[in-house]
Z-matrix of the N, CA and C atoms (Angstrom, degrees):
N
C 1 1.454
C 2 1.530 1 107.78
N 3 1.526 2 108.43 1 130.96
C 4 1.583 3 109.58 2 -171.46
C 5 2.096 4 98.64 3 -62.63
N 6 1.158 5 101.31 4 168.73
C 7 1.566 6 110.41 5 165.15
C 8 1.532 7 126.10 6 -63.18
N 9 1.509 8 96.57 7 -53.59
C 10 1.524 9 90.10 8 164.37
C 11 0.964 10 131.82 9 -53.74
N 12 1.720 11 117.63 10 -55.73
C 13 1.360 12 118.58 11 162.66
C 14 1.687 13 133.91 12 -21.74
N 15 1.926 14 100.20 13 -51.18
C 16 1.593 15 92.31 14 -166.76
C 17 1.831 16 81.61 15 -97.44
N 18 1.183 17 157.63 16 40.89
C 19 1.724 18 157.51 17 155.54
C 20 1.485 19 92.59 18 -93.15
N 21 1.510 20 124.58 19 -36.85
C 22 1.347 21 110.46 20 -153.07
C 23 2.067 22 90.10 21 -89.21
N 24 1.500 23 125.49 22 -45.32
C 25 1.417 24 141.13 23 -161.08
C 26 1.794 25 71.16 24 -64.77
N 27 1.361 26 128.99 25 -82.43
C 28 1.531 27 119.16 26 -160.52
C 29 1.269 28 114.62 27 -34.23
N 30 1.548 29 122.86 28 -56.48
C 31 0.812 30 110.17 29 172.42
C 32 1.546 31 144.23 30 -68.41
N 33 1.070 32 109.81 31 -13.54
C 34 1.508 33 112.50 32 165.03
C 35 1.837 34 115.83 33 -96.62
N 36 1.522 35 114.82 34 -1.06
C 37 1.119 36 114.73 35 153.23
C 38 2.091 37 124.58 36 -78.43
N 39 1.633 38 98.11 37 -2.47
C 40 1.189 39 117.30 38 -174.17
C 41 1.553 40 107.84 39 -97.92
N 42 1.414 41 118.44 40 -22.04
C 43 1.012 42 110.25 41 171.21
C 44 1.680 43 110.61 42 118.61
N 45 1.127 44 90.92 43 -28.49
C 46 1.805 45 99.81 44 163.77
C 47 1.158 46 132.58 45 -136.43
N 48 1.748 47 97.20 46 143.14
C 49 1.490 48 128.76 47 -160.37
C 50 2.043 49 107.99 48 -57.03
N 51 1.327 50 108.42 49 134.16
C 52 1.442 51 106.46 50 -179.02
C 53 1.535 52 99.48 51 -87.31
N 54 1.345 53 114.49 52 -10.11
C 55 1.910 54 107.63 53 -177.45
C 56 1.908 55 89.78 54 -108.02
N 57 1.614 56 87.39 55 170.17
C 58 1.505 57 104.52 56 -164.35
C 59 1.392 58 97.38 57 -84.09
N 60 1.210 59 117.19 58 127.54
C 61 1.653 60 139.08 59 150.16
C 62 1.582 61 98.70 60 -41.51
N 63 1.282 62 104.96 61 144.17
C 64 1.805 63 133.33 62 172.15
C 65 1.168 64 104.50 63 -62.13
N 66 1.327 65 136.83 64 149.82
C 67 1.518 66 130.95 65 161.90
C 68 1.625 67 113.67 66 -45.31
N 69 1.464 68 120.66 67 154.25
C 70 1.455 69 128.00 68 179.40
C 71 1.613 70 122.68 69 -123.60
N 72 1.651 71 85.47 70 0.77
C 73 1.656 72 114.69 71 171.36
C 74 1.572 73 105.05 72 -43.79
N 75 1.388 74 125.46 73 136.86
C 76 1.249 75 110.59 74 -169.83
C 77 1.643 76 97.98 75 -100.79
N 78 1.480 77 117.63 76 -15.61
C 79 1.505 78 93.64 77 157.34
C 80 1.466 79 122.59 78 -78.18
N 81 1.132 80 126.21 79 7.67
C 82 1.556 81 133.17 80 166.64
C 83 1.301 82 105.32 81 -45.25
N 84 1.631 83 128.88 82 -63.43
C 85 0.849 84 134.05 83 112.27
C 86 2.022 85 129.92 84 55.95
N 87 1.414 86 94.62 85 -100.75
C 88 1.370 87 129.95 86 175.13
C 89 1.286 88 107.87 87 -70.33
N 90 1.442 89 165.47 88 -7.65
C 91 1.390 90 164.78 89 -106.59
C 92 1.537 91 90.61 90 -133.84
N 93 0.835 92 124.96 91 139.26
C 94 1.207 93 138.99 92 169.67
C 95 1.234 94 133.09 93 -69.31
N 96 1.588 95 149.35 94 121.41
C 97 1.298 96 142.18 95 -140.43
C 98 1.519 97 111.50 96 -84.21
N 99 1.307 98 119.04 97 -5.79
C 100 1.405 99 120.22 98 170.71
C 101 1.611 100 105.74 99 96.45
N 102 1.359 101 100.40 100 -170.13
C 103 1.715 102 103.52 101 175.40
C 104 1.332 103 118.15 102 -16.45
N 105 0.946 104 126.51 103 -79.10
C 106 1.697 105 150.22 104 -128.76
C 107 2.017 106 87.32 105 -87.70
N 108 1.295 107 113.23 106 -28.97
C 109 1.441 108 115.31 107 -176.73
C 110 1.777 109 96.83 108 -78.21
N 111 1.471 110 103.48 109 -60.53
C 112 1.738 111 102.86 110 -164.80
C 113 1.671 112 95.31 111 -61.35
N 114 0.998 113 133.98 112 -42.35
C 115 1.321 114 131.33 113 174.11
C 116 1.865 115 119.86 114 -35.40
N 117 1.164 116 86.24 115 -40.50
C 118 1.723 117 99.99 116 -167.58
C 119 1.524 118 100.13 117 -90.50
N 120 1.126 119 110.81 118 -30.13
C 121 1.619 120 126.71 119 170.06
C 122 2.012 121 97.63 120 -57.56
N 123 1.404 122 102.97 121 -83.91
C 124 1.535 123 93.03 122 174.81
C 125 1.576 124 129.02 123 -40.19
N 126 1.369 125 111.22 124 -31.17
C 127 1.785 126 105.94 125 -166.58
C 128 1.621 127 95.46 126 -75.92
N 129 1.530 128 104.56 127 -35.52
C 130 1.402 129 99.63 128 173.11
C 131 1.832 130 134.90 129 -57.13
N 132 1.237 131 101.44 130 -37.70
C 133 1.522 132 131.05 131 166.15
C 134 1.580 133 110.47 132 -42.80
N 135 1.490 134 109.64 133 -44.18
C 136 1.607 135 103.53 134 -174.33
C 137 1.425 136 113.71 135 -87.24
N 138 1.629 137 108.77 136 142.56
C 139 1.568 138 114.63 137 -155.32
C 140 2.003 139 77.12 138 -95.34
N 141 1.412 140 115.02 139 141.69
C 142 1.695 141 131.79 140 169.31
C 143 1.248 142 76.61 141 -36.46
N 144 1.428 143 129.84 142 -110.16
C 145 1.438 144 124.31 143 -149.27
C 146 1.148 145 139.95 144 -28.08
N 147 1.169 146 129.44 145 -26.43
C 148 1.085 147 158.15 146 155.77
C 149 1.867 148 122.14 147 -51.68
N 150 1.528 149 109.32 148 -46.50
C 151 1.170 150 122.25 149 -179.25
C 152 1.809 151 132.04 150 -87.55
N 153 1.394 152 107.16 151 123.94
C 154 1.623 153 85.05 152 -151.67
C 155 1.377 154 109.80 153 -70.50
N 156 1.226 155 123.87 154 -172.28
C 157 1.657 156 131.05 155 -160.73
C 158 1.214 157 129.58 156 -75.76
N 159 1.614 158 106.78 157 -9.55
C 160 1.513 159 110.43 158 158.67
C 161 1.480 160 123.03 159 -76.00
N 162 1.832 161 92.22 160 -34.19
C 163 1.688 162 101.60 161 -168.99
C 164 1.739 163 91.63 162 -74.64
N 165 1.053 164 144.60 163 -22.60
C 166 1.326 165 148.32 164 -158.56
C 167 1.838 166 96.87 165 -70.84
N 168 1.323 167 84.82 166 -64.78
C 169 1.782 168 90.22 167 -179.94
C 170 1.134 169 137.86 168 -50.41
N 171 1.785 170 105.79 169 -20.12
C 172 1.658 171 125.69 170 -163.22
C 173 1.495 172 76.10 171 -105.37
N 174 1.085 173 151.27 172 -51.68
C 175 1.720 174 147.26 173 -146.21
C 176 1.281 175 131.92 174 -89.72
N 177 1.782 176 96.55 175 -19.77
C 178 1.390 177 107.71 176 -176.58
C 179 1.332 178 138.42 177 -138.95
């Protein structure tokens, strides 16, 4: 068995991870989902009346 191999099994038989943990920041958290969120944010924003008759059909 190479060295690395049995450093990496010890160590995760020890209880800790040899790769980096995710942030634990609790606004990590809070971050905003990017495109696809502000997007859904805007389609939401437009009142039906307002939206012309194609967007009506795709929105509602």
């Amino acid at each position: 068995m190479a060295a690395s191999t049995k450093a990496l099994i010890d160590a995760f038989t020890a209880g800790s991870s040899p790769f980096p943990l995710p942030p634990t920041n609790p606004a990590y958290d809070q971050e905003q989902l990017g495109h696809m969120a502000a997007m859904i944010r805007i389609r939401d924003d437009i009142p039906k009346e307002d939206a012309p008759p194609q967007r009506r059909f795709e929105l509602w």
